[in-house]
NUMI-372449 format. One record per residue (C-alpha): residue number from 0; residue in three letters; x negated, y negated, z. Coordinates in nm, 4 decimals. Layout:
! NUMI-372449
i	aa	east	north	up
NUM	ALA	X	Y	Z;
...
This chain:
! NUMI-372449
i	aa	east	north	up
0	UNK	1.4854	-1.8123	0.2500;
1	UNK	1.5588	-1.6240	0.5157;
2	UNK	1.2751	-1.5211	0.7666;
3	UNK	1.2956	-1.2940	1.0438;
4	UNK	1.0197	-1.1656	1.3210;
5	UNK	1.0630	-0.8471	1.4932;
6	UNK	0.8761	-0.6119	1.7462;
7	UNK	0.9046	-0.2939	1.9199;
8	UNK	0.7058	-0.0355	2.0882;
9	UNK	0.6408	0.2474	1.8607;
10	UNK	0.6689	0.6028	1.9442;
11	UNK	0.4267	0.6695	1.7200;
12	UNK	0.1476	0.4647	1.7795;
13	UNK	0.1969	0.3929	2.1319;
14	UNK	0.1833	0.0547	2.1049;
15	UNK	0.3976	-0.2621	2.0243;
16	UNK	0.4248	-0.3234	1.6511;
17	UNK	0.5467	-0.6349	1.4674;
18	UNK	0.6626	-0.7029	1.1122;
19	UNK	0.7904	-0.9843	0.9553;
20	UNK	1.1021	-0.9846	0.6847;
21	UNK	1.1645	-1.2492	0.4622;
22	UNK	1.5235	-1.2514	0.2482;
23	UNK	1.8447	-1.1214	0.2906;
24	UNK	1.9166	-0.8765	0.0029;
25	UNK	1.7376	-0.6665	-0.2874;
26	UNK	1.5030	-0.3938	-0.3100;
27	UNK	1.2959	-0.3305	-0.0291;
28	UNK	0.9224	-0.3642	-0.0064;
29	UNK	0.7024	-0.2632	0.2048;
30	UNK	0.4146	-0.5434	0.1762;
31	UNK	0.0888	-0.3735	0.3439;
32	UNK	-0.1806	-0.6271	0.4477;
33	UNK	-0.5515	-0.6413	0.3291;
34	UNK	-0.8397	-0.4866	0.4927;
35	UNK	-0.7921	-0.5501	0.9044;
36	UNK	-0.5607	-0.8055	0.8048;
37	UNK	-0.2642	-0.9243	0.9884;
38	UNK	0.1489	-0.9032	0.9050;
39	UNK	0.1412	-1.2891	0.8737;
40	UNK	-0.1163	-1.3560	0.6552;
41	UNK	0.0779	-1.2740	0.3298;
42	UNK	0.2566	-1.5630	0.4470;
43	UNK	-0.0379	-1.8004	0.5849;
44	UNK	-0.1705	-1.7558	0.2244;
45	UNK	0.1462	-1.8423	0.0141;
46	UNK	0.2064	-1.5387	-0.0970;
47	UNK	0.5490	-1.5161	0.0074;
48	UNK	0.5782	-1.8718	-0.1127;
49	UNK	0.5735	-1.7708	-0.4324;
50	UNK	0.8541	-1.5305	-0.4295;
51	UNK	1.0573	-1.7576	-0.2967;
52	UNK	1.3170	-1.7794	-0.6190;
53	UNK	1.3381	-1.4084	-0.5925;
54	UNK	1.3635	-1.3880	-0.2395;
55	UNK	1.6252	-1.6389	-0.2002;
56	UNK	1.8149	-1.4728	-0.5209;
57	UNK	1.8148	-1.1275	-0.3098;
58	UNK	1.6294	-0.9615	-0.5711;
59	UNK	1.4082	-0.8532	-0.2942;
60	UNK	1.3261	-0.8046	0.0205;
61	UNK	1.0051	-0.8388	0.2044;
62	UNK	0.8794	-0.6423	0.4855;
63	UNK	0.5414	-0.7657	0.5776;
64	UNK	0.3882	-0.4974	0.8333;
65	UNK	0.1090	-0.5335	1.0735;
66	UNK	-0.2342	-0.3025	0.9980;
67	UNK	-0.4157	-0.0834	1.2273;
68	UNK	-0.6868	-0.0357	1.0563;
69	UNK	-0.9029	-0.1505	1.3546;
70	UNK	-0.8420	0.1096	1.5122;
71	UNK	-0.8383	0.3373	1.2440;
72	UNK	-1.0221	0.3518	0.8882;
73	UNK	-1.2379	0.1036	1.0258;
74	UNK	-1.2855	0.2119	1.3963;
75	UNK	-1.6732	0.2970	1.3648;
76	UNK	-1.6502	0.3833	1.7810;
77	UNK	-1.4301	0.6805	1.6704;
78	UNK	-1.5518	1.0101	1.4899;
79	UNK	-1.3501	1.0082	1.1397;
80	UNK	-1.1505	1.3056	1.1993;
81	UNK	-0.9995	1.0946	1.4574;
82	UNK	-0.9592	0.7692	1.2644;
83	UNK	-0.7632	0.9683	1.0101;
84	UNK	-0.5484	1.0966	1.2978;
85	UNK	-0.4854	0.7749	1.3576;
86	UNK	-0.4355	0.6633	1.0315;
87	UNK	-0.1986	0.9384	1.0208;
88	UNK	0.0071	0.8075	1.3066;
89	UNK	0.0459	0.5069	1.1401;
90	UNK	0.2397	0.6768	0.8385;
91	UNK	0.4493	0.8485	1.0448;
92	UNK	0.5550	0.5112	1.2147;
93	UNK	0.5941	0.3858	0.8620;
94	UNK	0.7812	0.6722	0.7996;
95	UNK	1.0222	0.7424	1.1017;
96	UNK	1.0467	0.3703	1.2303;
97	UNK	0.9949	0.0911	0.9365;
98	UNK	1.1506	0.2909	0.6631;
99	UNK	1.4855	0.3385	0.8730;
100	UNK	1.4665	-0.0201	0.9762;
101	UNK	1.5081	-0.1378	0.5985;
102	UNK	1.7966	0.0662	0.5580;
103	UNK	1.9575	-0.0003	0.8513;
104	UNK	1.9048	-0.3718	0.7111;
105	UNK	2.0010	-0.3758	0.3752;
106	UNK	2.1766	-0.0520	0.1932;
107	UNK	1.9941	-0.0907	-0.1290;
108	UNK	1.8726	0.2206	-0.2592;
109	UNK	1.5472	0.0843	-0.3700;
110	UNK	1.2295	0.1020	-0.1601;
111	UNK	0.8846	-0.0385	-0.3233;
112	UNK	0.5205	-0.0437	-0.1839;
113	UNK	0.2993	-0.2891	-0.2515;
114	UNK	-0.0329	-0.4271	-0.1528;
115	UNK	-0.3195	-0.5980	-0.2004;
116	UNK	-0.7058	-0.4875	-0.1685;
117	UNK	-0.6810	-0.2361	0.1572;
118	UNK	-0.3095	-0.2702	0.1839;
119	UNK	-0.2611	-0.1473	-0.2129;
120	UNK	-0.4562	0.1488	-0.0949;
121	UNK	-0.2102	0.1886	0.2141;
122	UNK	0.0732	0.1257	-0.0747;
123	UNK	-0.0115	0.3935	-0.3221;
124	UNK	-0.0875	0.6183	-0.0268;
125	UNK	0.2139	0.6887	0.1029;
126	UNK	0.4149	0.6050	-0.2178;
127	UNK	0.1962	0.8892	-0.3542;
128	UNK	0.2541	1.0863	-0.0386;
129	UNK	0.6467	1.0263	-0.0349;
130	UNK	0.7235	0.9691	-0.3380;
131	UNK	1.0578	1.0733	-0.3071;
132	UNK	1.1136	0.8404	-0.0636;
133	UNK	0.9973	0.5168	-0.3470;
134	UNK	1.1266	0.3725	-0.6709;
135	UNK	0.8081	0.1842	-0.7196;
136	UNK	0.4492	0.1290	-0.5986;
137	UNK	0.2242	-0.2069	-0.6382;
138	UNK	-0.1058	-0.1738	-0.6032;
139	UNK	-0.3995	-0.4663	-0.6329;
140	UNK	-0.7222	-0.5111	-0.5918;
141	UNK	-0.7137	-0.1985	-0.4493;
142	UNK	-0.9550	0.1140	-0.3717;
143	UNK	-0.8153	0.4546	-0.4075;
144	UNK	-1.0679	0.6871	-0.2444;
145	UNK	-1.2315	0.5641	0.0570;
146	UNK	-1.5010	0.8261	0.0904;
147	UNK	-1.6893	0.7022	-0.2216;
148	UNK	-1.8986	0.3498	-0.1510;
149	UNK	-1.8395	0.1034	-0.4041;
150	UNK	-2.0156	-0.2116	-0.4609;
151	UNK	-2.0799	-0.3749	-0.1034;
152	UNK	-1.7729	-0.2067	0.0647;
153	UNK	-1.9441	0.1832	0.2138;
154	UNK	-1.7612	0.5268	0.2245;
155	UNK	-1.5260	0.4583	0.5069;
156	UNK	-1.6344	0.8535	0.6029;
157	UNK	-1.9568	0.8300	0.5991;
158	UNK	-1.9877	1.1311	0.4334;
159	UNK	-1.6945	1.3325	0.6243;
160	UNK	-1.4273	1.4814	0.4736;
161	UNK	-1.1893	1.6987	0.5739;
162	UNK	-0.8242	1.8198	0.4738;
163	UNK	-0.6761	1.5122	0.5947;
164	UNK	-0.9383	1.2829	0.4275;
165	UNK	-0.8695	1.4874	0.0982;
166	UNK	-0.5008	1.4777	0.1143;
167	UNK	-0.5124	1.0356	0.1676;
168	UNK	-0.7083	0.9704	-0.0826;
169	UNK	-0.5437	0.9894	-0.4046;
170	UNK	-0.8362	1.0325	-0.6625;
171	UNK	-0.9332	1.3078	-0.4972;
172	UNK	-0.5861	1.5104	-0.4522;
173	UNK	-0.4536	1.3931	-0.7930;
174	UNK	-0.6374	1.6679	-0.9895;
175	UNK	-0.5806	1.9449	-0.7959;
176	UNK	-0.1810	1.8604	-0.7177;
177	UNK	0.0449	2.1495	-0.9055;
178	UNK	0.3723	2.0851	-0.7030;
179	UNK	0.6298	2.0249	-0.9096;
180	UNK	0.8092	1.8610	-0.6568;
181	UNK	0.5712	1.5737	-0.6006;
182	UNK	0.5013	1.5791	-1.0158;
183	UNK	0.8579	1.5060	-1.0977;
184	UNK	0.8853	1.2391	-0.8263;
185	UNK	0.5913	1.0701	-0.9253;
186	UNK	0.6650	1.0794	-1.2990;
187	UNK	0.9747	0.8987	-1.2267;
188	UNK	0.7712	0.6238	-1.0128;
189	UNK	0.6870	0.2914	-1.1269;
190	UNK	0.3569	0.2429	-1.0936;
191	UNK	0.2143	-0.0587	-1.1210;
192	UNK	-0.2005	-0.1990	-1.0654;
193	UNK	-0.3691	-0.4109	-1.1115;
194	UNK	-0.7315	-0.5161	-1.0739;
195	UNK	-0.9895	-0.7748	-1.1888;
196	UNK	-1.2847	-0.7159	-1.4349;
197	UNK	-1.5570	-0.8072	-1.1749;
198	UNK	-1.3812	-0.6407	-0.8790;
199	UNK	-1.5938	-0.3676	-0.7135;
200	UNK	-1.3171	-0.1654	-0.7113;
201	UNK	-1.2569	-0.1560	-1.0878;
202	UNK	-1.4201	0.2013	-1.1799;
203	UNK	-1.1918	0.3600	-0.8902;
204	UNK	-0.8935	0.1821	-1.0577;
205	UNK	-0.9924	0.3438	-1.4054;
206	UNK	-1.0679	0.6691	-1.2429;
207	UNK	-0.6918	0.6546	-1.0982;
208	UNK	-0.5794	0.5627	-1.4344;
209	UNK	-0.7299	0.8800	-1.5860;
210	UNK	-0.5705	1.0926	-1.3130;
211	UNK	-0.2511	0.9980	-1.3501;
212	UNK	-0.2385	1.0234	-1.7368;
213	UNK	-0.3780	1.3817	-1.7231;
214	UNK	-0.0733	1.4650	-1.4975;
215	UNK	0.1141	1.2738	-1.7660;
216	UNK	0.2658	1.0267	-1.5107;
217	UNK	0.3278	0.7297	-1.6801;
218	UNK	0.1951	0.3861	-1.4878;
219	UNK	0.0365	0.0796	-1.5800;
220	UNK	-0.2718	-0.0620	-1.5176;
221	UNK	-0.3439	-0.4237	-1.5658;
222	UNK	-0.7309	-0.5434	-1.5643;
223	UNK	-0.7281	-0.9580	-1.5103;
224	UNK	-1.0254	-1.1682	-1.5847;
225	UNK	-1.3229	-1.2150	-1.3346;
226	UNK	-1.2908	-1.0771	-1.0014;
227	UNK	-0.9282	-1.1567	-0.8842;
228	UNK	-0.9355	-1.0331	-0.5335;
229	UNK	-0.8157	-1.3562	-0.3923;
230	UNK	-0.4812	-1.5114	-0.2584;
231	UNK	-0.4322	-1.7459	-0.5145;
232	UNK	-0.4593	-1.4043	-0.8018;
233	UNK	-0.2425	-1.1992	-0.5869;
234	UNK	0.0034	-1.5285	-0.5942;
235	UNK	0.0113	-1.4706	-0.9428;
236	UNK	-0.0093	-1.1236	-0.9785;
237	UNK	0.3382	-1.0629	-0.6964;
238	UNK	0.5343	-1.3106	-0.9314;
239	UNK	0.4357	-1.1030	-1.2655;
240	UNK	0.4138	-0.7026	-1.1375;
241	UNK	0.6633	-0.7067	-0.8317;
C-alpha cells in the first residue's frame, strides 16, 4: 500500500498544513479527522488498515487531512463569529489547495467525503456545501448542527448564530434551501450515515434524515447497535459504507 506524507504552507490558513495519502489509484476521499484530532490518527487506529484490500486494489484513495478545529469550532479564547471565520478558512484551503492536489494526483473523476464523529460533520459540510464538486459523502458518528447541545457534547455557539453559523450547519439550512442548483446536485449524491443506537448524536442523525427526505434527496442512514463511536466500529463501518 502505498503511503505518502506531504506539507505545505497554506495560503489560506497561514500556516503549514500536512496530510497523509495512502494508495495509488481510485476515487478520492477526503478522510476528515474526529473532534481536535490529528491527520494520523485514522492510521494510529487501524482504520486505514482495514482498507487495505481496497487501497492496494486502487479502488480508492485516501487523503487523511489534518483538523483545525483548535483553533476554530473549539477555540473558546475566540468570539464565535471568529471561529467560524476560521472554520471558513479552512474550507477554502480544502477547497483551493487539497481538492486540486487529488487531481493533480490521480485523474479520477470521483471525489468522496468521509468522516467520523467531528470529521463526518466536516464531511457532510462541505459535500453539502459543494456538492457539485462530490460523488459521495460518508458520514459517522457524526453531529450535524453544532449550535444545539446534545448529550454531554454543548452548543459549540453558545448560543450565537449568525449567517455563517446557519449556512454550516446542515439541519438548519436544509429546510429553507430552494436552489435548484444545489437540489439537483445533492439528489444525485450518495449519501451515506451512519450512527449507533446509544450515540448522543442519534436524534441529530434522524433529524438529518427527515430533512433530506422532505427535499426528496435520496440517502441512507444506517443505525448500528449500542453506541458505536469507537475505532474499532468505524473499522467496520469504512469496510461496509465507503
Amino acid at each position: 500500500m502505498r503511503r505518502e506524507y506531504r506539507q505545505w504552507w497554506s495560503p489560506a490558513l497561514g500556516r503549514q498544513m500536512e496530510l497523509l495519502v495512502f494508495g495509488h489509484a481510485g476515487a478520492r476521499v477526503l478522510f476528515f479527522p474526529t473532534r481536535k484530532a490529528r491527520f494520523f490518527d485514522y492510521e494510529s487506529w487501524g482504520v486505514v488498515e482495514a482498507l487495505r484490500p481496497r487501497l492496494e486494489r486502487g479502488d480508492l484513495q485516501l487523503y487523511c487531512v489534518d483538523s483545525v478545529d483548535a483553533e476554530s469550532l473549539y477555540c473558546r479564547a475566540k468570539h464565535p463569529a471568529e471561529r467560524i471565520q476560521r472554520h471558513l478558512q479552512y474550507e477554502r484551503y480544502l477547497l483551493d489547495e487539497v481538492v486540486p492536489l487529488t487531481r493533480h494526483l490521480n485523474p479520477d473523476p470521483c471525489l468522496m467525503a468521509a468522516g467520523c464523529s467531528m470529521g463526518a460533520f466536516h464531511a457532510v459540510n462541505v459535500a453539502f456545501r459543494s456538492p457539485q464538486l462530490f460523488a459521495k459523502v460518508v458520514g459517522m458518528s457524526g453531529r450535524y448542527d453544532l449550535t444545539q447541545a446534545m448529550g454531554c457534547f454543548g452548543d459549540l455557539f453558545q448560543g450565537y448564530v449568525d449567517q455563517n453559523v446557519y449556512l454550516n450547519s446542515p439541519n438548519r439550512f436544509l429546510p429553507n434551501l430552494h436552489d435548484d442548483f444545489y437540489l439537483s446536485h445533492l439528489r444525485r449524491l450518495d449519501i451515506k450515515l451512519i450512527v449507533g443506537a446509544e450515540d448522543a448524536f442519534l436524534v441529530d442523525n434522524c433529524v438529518l434524515d427527515q430533512q433530506l427526505w422532505a427535499k426528496n434527496i435520496d440517502h441512507q442512514l444506517h443505525v448500528w447497535p449500542g453506541e458505536a463511536h469507537t475505532p474499532l466500529a468505524w473499522q467496520r463501518m469504512v469496510q461496509l459504507y465507503l
